[in-house]
C-alpha positions in Angstrom: 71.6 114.5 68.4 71.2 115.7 71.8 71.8 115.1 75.5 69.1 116.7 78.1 70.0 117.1 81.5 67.3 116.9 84.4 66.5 116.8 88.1 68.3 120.1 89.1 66.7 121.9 92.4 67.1 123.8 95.4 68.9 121.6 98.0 69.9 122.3 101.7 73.7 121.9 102.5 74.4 118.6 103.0 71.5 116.9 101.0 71.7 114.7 97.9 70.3 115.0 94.4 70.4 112.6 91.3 70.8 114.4 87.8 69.9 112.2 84.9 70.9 112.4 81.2 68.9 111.1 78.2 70.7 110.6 75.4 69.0 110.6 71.8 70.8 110.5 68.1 73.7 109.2 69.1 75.2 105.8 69.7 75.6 106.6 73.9 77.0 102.8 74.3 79.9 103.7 72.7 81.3 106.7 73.7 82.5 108.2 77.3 79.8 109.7 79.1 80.6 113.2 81.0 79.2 115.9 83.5 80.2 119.0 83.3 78.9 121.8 85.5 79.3 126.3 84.6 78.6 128.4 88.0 77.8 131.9 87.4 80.9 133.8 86.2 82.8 130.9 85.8 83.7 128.7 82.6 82.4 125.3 82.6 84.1 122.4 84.1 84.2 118.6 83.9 82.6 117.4 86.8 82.7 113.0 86.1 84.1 110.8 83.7 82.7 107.3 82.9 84.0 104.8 80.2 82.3 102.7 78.0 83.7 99.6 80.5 82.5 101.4 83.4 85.9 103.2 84.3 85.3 106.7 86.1 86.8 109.3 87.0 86.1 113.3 89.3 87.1 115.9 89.3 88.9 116.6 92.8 86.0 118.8 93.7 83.5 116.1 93.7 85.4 113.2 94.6 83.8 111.2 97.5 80.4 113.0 97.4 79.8 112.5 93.8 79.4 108.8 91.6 78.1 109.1 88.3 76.3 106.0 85.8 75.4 104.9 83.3 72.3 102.3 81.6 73.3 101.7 77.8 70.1 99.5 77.7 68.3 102.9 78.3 70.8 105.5 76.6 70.7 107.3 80.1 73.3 108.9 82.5 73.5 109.7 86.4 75.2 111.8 88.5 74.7 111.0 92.1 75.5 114.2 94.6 75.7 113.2 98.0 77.0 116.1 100.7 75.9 118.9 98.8 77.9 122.1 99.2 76.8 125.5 98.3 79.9 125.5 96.1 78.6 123.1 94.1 75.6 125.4 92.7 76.0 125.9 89.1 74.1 124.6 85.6 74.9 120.6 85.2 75.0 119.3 81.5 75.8 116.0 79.9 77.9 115.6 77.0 80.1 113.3 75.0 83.4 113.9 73.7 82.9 114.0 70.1 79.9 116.7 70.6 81.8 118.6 73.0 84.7 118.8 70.3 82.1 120.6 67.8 80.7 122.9 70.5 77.4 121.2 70.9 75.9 121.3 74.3 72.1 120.3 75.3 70.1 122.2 78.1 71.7 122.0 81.4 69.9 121.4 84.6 69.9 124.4 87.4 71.8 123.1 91.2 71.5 125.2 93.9 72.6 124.3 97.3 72.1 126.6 100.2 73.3 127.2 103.0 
């Protein structure tokens, strides 16, 4: 069972990125699909919400710059980041509740912004 996050980078201050999340061993149509995000020093923090229907919900940090996804067809996430800030610069993951309840966590993808 895992989630891999990918297309991290070094962004400019104002650009835009897409992160995208394949999901593998676990039924992803089912279950609420989240970002989270960990900047160095700091604990991690959920970033986007998105329901099995298509509901979401951000984090006020994000909200307006950020929409994330999903394709059930193709077990895949998205997190698009428009208006990049340098705040923003941290490790992205990809998780679902139920692994995040047992402490499971895939390989994050690196964001850094500057300024």
């Amino acid at each position: 069972v895992q989630l891999q996050a990918s297309g991290g980078g070094l962004v400019q201050a104002g650009g835009s990125l897409r992160l995208a999340c394949a999901a593998s061993g676990i039924a992803f149509s089912v279950n609420v699909f989240n970002w989270y995000r960990q900047a160095p020093g700091k604990e991690r923090e959920l970033v986007a919400t998105i329901t099995v229907s298509g509901s979401t919900d951000y984090a006020d940090f994000v909200k307006g710059r950020f929409t994330i996804s999903r394709d059930n067809v193709k077990h895949a996430g998205y997190l698009q980041m428009n208006s990049l800030k340098p705040e923003d610069t941290a490790v992205y993951y990809c998780n679902v509740p139920a692994l995040v309840r047992l402490g499971s966590w895939g390989q994050g993808t690196q964001l850094t912004v500057s300024s």
